[in-house]
N, C-alpha and C positions, 0 to 999 in steps of 0.2 A: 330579655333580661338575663344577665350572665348572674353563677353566684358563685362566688368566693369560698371555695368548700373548705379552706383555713378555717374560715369563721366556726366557733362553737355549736351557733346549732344546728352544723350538719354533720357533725362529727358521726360515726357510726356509734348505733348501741348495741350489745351484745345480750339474748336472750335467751334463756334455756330454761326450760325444753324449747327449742327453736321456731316449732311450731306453733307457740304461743305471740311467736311477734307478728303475725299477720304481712302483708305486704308490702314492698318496698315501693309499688305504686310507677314500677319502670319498667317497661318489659323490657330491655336492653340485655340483660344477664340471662333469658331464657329464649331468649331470638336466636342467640349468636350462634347454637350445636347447628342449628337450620340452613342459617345463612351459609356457616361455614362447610357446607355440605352442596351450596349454587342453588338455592330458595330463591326465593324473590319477593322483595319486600316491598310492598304500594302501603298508603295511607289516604284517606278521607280527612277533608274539610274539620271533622269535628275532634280528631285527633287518634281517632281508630286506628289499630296498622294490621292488616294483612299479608302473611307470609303464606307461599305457595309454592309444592315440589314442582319441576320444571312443566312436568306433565299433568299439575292440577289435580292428583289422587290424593294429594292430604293438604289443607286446608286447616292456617293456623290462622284465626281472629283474636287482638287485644284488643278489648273492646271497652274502654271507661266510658264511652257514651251509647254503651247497648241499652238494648230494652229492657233487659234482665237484669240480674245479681251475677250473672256467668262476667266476670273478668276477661278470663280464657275461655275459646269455644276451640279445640281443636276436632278436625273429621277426618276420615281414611275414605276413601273409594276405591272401588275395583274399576271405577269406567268414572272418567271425569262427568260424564251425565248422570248415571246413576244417583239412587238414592245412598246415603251415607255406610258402609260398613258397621262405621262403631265413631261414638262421641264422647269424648271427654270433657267437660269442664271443671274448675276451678273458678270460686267465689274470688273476692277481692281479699277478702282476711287470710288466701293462701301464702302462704312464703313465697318468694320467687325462687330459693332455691328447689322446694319444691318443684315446680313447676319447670325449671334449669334442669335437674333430675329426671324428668318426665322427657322432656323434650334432647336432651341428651340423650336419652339409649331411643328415642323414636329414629332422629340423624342415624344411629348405626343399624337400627334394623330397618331403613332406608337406604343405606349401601347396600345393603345386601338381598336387598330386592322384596317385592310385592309380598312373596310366600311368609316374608318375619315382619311385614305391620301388618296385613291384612288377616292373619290368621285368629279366627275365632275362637278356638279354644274350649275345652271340656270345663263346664263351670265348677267339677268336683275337681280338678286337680291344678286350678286357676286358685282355689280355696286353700287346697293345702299347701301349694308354693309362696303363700302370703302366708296361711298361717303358722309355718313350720321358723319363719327367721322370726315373726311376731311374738312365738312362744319363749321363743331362745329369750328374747328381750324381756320375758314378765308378764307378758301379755297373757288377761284369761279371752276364752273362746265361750259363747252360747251356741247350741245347732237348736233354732227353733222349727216350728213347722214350714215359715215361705224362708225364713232366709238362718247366715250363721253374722254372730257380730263376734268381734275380738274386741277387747278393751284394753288401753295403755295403765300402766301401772300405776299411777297417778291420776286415774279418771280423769282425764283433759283433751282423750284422743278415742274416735271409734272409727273401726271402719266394718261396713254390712255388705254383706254378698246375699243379693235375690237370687232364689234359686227356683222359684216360681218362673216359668213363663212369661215375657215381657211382647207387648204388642210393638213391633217394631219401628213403626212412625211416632209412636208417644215416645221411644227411646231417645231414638234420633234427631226428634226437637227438644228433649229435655224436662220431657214434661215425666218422665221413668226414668228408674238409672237400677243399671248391673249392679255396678257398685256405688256406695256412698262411704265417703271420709268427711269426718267433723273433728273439726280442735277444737278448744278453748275453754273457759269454766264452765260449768253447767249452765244452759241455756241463754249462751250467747252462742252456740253453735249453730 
């Protein structure tokens, strides 16, 4: 089915705070830093697409017919067998700019090799490089006992850093997370 994108109702709409519009429902805008980097891009039968660095070390899933709420499932690896480094997702209600943003500075710290996406990183100073441009913005901070959350000015936006100790196969499937980012009004996040 071709569609007419003259037509009205597919005009763009414009939303701000941005991160209240939820997803555009195409990976196409946060594929492309990958692609255009010599990814490789497969798809399944049910409409899933898979991108993959040449050597199989990071491992991007669009996934509308997963099992989950994960949208996006992306992974790093040090050894294409290996278990996962570190996992990212993204719900469906994320922006795809978002997500375009993510996947953009991954492609450059992809050029320049294993040591800038595989690095783990000290979770206190992973905290303060989020929380230092966060504050600029308005944002307040909590430091509770497991974790610290920042809040957006407008209460529409949190993002939490565990700082407790994470088992690392409950990370890697998703059933834990380092971090966590929620938008939207209270309690549809």
């Amino acid at each position: 089915m071709l569609y007419d994108l003259n037509d009205e109702r597919w005009r763009e709409y414009h939303v701000t705070p941005r991160y209240l519009a939820g997803s555009t429902f195409t990976g196409d805008p946060a594929l492309q830093p990958l692609l255009d980097v010599g990814w490789k891009l497969n798809h399944d039968e049910m409409g899933n697409v898979y991108v993959n660095a040449p050597e199989q070390t990071i491992r991007l899933g669009y996934l509308p017919e997963g099992e989950d709420d994960a949208l996006w499932k992306i992974t790093a690896y040090s050894d294409p067998f290996a278990m996962p480094r570190w996992l990212v997702t993204f719900q469906e209600s994320t922006p795809t700019e978002i997500v375009a943003g993510f996947t953009t500075a991954l492609a450059a710290a992809y050029t320049e090799g294993p040591d800038s996406y595989l690095y783990y990183g000290n979770s206190n100073l992973a905290a303060r490089d989020v929380g230092t441009p966060l504050a600029a913005a308005g944002w307040s901070h909590r430091y509770g006992a497991a974790d610290i959350s920042f809040h957006s000015p407008d209460g529409l936006a949190e993002v939490h850093l565990r700082r407790t100790r994470l088992d690392h196969t409950a990370e890697m499937t998703g059933h834990q997370e380092r971090w966590l980012m929620l938008a939207g009004p209270p309690g549809n996040q």
